[in-house]
C-alpha angles and dihedrals in degrees: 000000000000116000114244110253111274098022122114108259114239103201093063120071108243114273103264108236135205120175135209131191127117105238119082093211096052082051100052102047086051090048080054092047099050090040089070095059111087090214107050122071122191105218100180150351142232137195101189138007108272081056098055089047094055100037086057095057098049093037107035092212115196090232139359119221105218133191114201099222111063106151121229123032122012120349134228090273100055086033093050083051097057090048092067107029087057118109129260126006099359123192116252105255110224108189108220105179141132091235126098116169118135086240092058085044087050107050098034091055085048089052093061106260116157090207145022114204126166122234081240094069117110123245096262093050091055086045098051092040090051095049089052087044090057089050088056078245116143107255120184142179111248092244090038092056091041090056085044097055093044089058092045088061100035096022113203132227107294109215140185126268085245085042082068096047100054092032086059094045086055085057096053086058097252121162117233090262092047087051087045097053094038084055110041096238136108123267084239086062104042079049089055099050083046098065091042081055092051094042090058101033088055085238132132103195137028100265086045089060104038084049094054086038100049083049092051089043090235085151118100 
């Protein structure tokens, strides 16, 4: 017999679930929410990255909800990296997060994440993402797969992960010495990533590239 659309399966165990964000109360209210779906379990939670990391190992959750931004230690990004790079059987990683830049998309979907949603989904909609994330299927948020798809067709300046940095650092305002010394490298070298910056962004000073980059939403 076929389940009816919409209906758990039962002939299919629930999707093991960990999650991972750094704020208690944003766990608790999700570990509310899946609670209420018959075919999802939450087998475990995490508060930063290392812990993620660990709990995955002792617990081989289906998927892993992951927000980007975990304060101390790694963040989702570099945790959502070492999942699946891991040996043998790895979680789905399903990015839950509030931000949306094309940075954040890119490098998340480098990363490995099966799926980008957005904390503003509806119930339905997480429900729906973290059963096709369990099933290794694509699942995005509708302004995330609209952004996709636009870069897809006008496809912006891919830079490196140390690009970013330095490219973040210029939007803070930072001098060439001040970005040298926050990121542990010589001015020679910041001088030399500039001019790759400038080269890509089509700029040829740094307004110029903080202001291209603030409209392609390159900024994490």
């Amino acid at each position: 017999m076929t389940a009816a659309p919409g209906a758990p399966d039962a002939s299919r165990p629930p999707v093991r679930i960990l999650l991972c964000d750094d704020h208690a109360v944003v766990r608790a209210g999700l570990l509310a929410l899946l609670d209420s779906a018959p075919d999802i379990e939450v087998v475990g939670e995490a508060g930063t990255g290392e812990e993620a990391l660990a709990l995955s190992a002792k617990l081989a959750p289906d998927v892993i909800l992951m927000d980007l931004q975990l304060g101390d230690g790694i963040d989702g990004v570099e945790t959502t990296r070492r999942l699946t790079a891991a040996r043998g059987a790895t979680p789905h990683v399903l990015v839950l997060t509030t931000y949306d830049t094309d940075a954040d998309i890119t490098r998340a979907i480098e990363a490995g994440a099966t799926g980008y949603l957005l904390k503003a989904e509806r119930p339905e909609e997480l429900f729906a993402a973290i059963q096709a994330a369990a099933q290794g299927r694509t699942a995005l948020s509708v302004p995330v797969a609209s952004r996709v798809m636009a870069n897809l067709r006008s496809p912006r300046p891919t830079l490196t992960d140390r690009e970013r940095d330095i490219l973040t650092q210029l939007a803070q305002g930072l001098g060439n010495r001040e970005i040298a010394k926050a990121l542990f490298i010589s001015e020679a070298t910041v001088k030399t990533h500039l001019g790759r910056i400038y080269d890509k962004l089509g700029v040829d000073t740094r307004a110029g590239a903080v202001a291209v980059a603030k409209e392609q939403r390159l900024l994490p």
